[in-house]
N, C-alpha and C positions, 0 to 999 in steps of 0.2 A: 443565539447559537450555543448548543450547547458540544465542547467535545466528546462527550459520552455516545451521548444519539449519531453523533457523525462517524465515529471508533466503532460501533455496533454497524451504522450503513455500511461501511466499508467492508466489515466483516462477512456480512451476509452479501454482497456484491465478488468479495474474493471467493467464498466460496460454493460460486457456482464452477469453477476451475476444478473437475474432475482430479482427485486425490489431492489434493492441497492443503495440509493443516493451517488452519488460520487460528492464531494465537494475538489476542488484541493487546495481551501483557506480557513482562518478560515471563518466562519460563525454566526452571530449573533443568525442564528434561525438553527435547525438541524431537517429534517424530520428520524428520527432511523425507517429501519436500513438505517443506514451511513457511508461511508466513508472518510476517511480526509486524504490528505496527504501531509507530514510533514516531509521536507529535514531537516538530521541531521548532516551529514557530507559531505563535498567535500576533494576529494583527487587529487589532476592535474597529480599526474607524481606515479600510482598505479601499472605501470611496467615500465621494464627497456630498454633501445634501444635508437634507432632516435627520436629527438624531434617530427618530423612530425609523429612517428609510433607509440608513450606510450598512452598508455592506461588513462582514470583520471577515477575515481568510484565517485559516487552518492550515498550516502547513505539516504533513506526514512522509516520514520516509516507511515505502512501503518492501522492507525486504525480506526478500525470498532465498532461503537456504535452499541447496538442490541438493548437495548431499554433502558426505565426508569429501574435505580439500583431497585426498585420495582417489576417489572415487573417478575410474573413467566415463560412466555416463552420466556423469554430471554436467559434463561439458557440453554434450549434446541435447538435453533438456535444458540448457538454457535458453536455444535457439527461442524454445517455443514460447516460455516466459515472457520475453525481450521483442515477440514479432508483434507487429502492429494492428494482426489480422489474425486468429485461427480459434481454437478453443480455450488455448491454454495460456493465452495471451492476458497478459495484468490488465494492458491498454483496453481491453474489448470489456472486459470484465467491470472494470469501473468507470465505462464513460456509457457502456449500454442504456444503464440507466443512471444519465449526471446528477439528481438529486436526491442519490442515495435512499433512495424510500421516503424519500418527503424527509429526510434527513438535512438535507442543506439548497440554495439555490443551483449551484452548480461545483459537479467536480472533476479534476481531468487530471492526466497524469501528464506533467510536462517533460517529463525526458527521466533518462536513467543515466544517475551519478557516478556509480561506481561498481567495478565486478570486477571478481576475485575471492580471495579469501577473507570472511568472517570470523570473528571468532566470538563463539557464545558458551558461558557455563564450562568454560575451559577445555571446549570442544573446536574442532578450526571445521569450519563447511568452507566451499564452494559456493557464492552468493550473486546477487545483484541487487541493486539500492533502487529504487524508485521513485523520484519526490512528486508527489500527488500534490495539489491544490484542490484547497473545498473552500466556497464562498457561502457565506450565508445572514442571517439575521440576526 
């Protein structure tokens, strides 16, 4: 498993999300709304069996700036971010296809940690965190 090919899956899986920058590294300048995504955990041996057969997990937090912490419709795009169902949903986006382009065996977003204020490059947005899991080989 490599995290590069999984950090590129992900990206191309985000951005079928009509307007969405997706940024797989940090960034000096940020166009919101945005994506960033941000390996938090590696795990090598996440099941148990043959060496050649375990599983390792990838854990990412996938966060989305929506705009300036100012910004009133920010609040409102996030519904659609955070829904479980529609276009512009993170969940729909990355579980359509869970093996990210033949990227990993499966990936899923298991819940969203935190929303509120970000601050990136000494900018404050309006955000929400998303922790993704990606299993693979």
């Amino acid at each position: 498993m490599k995290v590069a090919t999984i950090r590129q899956g992900l990206q191309t899986a985000l951005e079928t999300i009509d307007g969405l920058n997706v940024y797989r590294h940090g960034q000096a300048s940020i166009d919101a709304p945005a994506c960033l995504l941000v390996v938090t955990d590696v795990e090598y041996n996440a099941s148990m069996g043959e060496a050649t057969t375990r599983l390792a997990r990838c854990d990412f937090d996938v966060v989305i700036l929506i705009g300036k912490a100012d910004e009133l419709g920010a609040f409102e795009l996030l519904d659609d971010y955070v829904a479980s169902e529609g276009p512009r949903s993170v969940k729909v986006a990355v579980e359509t296809d869970p093996t990210l382009g033949a990227a990993a065996d499966q990936a899923f977003i298991r819940s969203v940690d935190q929303i509120g204020q970000v601050e990136v490059s000494g900018t404050d947005y309006f955000g929400v965190s998303f922790k993704c899991e990606v299993y693979g080989r």
